[in-house]
C-alpha positions in Angstrom: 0.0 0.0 0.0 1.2 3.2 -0.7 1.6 6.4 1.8 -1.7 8.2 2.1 0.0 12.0 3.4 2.8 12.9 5.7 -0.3 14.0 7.7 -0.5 9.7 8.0 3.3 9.3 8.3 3.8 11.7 11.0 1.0 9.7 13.0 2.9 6.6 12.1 5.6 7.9 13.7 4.1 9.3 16.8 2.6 5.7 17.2 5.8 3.6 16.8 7.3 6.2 18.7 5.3 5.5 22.1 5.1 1.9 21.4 8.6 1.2 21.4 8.8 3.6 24.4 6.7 1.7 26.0 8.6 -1.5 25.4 5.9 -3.2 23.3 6.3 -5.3 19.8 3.9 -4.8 17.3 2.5 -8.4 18.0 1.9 -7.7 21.6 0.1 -3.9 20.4 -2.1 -5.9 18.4 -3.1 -8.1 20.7 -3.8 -6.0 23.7 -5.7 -3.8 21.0 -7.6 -6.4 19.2 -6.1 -5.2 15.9 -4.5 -6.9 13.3 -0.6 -6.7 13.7 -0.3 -5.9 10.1 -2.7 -3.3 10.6 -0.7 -1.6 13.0 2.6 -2.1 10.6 0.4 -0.3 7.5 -0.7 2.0 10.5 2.9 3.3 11.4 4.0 3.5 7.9 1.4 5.9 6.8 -0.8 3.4 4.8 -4.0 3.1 6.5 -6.5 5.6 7.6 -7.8 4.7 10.8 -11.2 4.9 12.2 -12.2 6.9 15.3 -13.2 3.7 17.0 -9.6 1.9 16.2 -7.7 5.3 17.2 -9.0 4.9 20.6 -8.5 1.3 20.7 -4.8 2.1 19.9 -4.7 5.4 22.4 -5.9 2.9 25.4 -3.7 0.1 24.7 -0.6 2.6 24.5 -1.9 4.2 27.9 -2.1 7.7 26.4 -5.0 9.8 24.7 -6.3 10.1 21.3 -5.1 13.7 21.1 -1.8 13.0 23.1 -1.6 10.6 19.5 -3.0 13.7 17.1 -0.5 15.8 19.1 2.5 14.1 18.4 2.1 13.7 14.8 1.1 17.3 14.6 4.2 18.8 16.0 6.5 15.9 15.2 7.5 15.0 18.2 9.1 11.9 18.8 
């Protein structure tokens, strides 16, 4: 799949960015979630546009907000 925006990259990034942070694999993201862990891969490399419903799955599984998430990828910050 190809990269939707950088608006979609820079969310990638803010996602991988507190996942590793918070010591989890991808596999163990997606299980805790209950999403697909190549749906978080497409996720974090800008591929997939996520619902509103799977952005707070992913915000609760990583212990932080939905708009700590938007926040990140908005500034950049890693």
């Amino acid at each position: 799949m190809p990269q939707r925006s950088s608006d979609h990259v820079a969310f990638g990034r803010a996602v991988r960015s507190v996942r590793l942070a918070r010591g989890l694999s991808q596999e163990a993201l997606a299980a805790h979630s209950g999403l697909h862990r190549t749906y978080i891969g497409g996720i974090e490399r800008g591929e997939r546009n996520l619902s509103y419903t799977n952005l707070l799955r992913l915000a609760a599984s990583l212990d932080v907000s939905a708009s700590e998430l938007v926040r990140r990828a908005e500034t950049g910050e890693d």
